[in-house]
N, C-alpha and C positions, 0 to 999 in steps of 0.2 A: 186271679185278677186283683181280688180288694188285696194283697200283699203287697203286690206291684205297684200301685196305690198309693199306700198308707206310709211309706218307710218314706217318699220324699214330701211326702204330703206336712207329715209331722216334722221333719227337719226342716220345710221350708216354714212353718210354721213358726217353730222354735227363735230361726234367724230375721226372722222378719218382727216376733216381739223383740228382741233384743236388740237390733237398729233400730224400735219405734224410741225405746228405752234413752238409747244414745243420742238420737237426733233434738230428743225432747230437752237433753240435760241446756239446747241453747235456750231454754226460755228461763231459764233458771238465775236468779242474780250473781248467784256464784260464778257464773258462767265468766264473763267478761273477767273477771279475777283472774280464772284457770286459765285462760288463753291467752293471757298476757306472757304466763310465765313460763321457762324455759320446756321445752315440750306437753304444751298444753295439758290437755285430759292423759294424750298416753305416758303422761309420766307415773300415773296409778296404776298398778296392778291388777287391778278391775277392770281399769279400759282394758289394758293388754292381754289379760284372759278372755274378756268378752271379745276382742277382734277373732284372736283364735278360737275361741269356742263357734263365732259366724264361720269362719273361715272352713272351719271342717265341717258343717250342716252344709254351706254352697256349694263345696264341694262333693259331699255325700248326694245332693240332689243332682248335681250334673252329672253324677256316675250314673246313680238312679237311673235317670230318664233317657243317656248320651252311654249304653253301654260299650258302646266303639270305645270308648273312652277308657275304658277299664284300666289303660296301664298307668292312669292316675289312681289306683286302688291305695298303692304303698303310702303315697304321697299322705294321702285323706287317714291313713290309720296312724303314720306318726303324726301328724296335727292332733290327732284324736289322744294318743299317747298323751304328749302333751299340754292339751287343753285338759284333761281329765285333772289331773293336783291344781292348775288354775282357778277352774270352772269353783273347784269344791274347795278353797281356799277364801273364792269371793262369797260363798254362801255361809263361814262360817262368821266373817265380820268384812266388815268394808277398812279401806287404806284409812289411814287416820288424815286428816284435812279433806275427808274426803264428806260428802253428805249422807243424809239419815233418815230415814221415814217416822223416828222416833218423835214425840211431841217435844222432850227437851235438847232435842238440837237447835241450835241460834238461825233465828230467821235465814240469815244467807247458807246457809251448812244443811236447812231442810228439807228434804228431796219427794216428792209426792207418791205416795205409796206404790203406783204403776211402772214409776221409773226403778225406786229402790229394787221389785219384783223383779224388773228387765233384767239390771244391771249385776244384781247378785244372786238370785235366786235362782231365773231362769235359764242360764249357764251352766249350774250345778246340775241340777234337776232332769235338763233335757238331755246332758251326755249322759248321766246314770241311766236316762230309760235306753236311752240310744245303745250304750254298753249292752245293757240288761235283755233287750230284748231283738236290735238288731247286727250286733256285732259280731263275729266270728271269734274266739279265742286268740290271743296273742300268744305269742313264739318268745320263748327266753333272748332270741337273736335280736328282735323286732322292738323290745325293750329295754335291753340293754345295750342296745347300739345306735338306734333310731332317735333317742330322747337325749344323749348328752350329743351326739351331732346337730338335732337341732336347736340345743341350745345353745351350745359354741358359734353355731351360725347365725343364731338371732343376737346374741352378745356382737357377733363384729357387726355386725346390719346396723345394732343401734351402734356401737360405737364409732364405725364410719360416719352415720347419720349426724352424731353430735358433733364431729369432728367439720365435715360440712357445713352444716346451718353455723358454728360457729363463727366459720371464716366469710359466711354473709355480713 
């Protein structure tokens, strides 16, 4: 039973710092800067790994608890694929114009240590334990066919998307 538990327990955990992380960047002065310009926050690499890195914990929780659901399994392991270079890409530095929990970042650029955590840290951190201790081994097939298809599909996603909002 505490196994049954704990696996969605900690992933719903996990995505739920990481929206507190993102919802909080609106209080930020930079804020109103980032959203002016052309695809707001997710034009950073840190937003866009941290959506995927939620993306696959809500999904991992709704397998969890919704096992009828199971043939959302594939779905939830290439998210997981990946968000894993994302996750641990944001933790090793942030995008550049991007903010800093650092003292010498410039007032607008300094991001509160909570957030900084959210948004870089705890992406990395929760898929490595997620990897580590509740994931199943990956398939040679599963990684080298799953990750450049989802790449190529998030490449047209945004590029339809910019081609859209443009002609607004």
């Amino acid at each position: 039973m505490l196994t049954s538990t704990v696996k969605p327990s900690f992933r719903l955990a996990a995505a739920a710092f990481m929206i507190s992380g993102y919802v909080r960047i609106g209080n930020l002065m930079i804020d109103a800067i980032i959203q002016n310009q052309y695809g707001g926050h997710s034009q950073y690499l840190t937003i866009q790994g941290l959506f995927i890195a939620v993306a696959t914990m809500l999904l991992g929780v709704v397998i969890d608890l919704l096992p009828f659901l199971n043939f959302l399994r594939p779905l939830r392991r290439y998210l997981f694929v990946t968000a894993m270079p994302a996750g641990r890409r944001n933790n090793d530095f942030g995008t550049p114009g991007e903010g800093s929990s650092s003292s010498e970042a410039p007032a607008p650029f300094y991001l509160p240590l909570s957030i900084d955590l959210a948004l870089h840290a705890c992406p990395a951190i929760s898929l490595v334990i997620d990897f580590f201790i509740f994931e199943r081994k990956y398939t040679k097939t599963e990684v080298n066919v799953a990750v450049p298809a989802i790449v190529v599909a998030y490449a047209v996603l945004r590029l339809v998307g910019g081609v859209l909002l443009k002609q607004e």
